[in-house]
Phi, psi and omega in degrees: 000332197283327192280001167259333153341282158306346176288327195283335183287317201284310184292354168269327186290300181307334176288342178295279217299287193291353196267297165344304178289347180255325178272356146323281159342267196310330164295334187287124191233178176247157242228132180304174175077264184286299141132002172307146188282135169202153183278148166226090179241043135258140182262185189275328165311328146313298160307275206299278174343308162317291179311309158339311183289311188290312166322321185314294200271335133039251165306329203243044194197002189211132198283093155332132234246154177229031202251090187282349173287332159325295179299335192277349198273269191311348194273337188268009164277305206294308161330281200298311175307317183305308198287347200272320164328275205281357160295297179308342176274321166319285194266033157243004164071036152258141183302148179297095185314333192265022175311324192252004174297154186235086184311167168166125194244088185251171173234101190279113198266077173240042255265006176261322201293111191240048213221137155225159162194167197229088189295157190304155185083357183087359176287135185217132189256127177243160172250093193328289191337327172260034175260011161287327186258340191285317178065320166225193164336284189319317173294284181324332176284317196288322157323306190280348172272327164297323199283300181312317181306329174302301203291308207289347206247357178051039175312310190290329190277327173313289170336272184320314175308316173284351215263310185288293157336315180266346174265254212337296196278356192256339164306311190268003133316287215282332174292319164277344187285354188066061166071004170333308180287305193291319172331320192246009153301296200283327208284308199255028192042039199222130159285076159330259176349308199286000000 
């Protein structure tokens, strides 16, 4: 009994191991720009609604800046970077990674806070707190053009793709291991696996 037990094991692992190595394969993409391999098995269309969702609540849960020459300063920082992305893809004959973005521009009246950032899809957050440190246009463009480079460079879906890759692959641990892994998650209250 223990040795087809182990042939069954074994053959889930192999099977484990190739169909992994195959959606591997098949996930790999090359990263706009830089032409670097980064996995993608979430699709992008995804990521972005998910972001989308999140951008809502956001807005309607985080106190919002009422300082509009600011936001019109950044939503026309931000035009221009968007038109310079797709020009530079234009004229180098690659499709524009931000083709499917839906721009879209807040100002987070948040003076601790030194932070922007740029969700897949194009939602972009500026934090008054760094507009201190930015001190002018010039600064801030360079910040929302490092935040926006993420977004164009598909970054979040690379994450999410290793993020899924490692619970798929840390599930099918703890299934040869006879639960080994989750077992010693609840005795010591620690995310082992993570």
């Amino acid at each position: 009994m223990g040795n087809k037990y182990n042939i069954n094991r074994r053959k889930f692992l192999e099977l484990s191991l190739g169909c992994t190595c195959g959606v591997l394969v098949a996930g790999c993409a090359n990263a706009p720009i830089t032409d670097r391999k980064q996995l993608k098995l979430i699709p992008e269309v995804t990521l972005n609604k998910q972001a989308a969702q999140i951008y809502r609540n956001v807005k309607a849960k985080t106190k919002l800046s009422n300082d509009k020459k600011k936001l019109d300063e950044i939503k026309q920082i931000g035009s221009r970077i968007e038109e310079s992305v797709s020009a530079y893809f234009a004229s180098i004959n690659e499709p524009d990674p931000t083709a499917n973005f839906r721009w879209e521009y807040i100002l987070i009246d948040n003076d601790k806070v030194k932070n922007a950032w740029c969700m897949p899809g194009g939602k972009i957050a500026v934090y008054t707190g760094i507009l201190d440190i930015t001190k002018n246009k010039h600064g801030l463009a360079a910040v929302m053009g490092h935040e926006i480079a993420h977004a164009v460079a598909k970054h979040s879906i690379e994450r999410a793709s290793r993020a899924l890759v490692l619970n798929v692959g840390t599930a099918a641990l703890d299934i040869f291991t006879g639960g080994a892994i989750s077992n010693t998650s609840r005795t010591t209250g620690v995310d082992v696996a993570g």
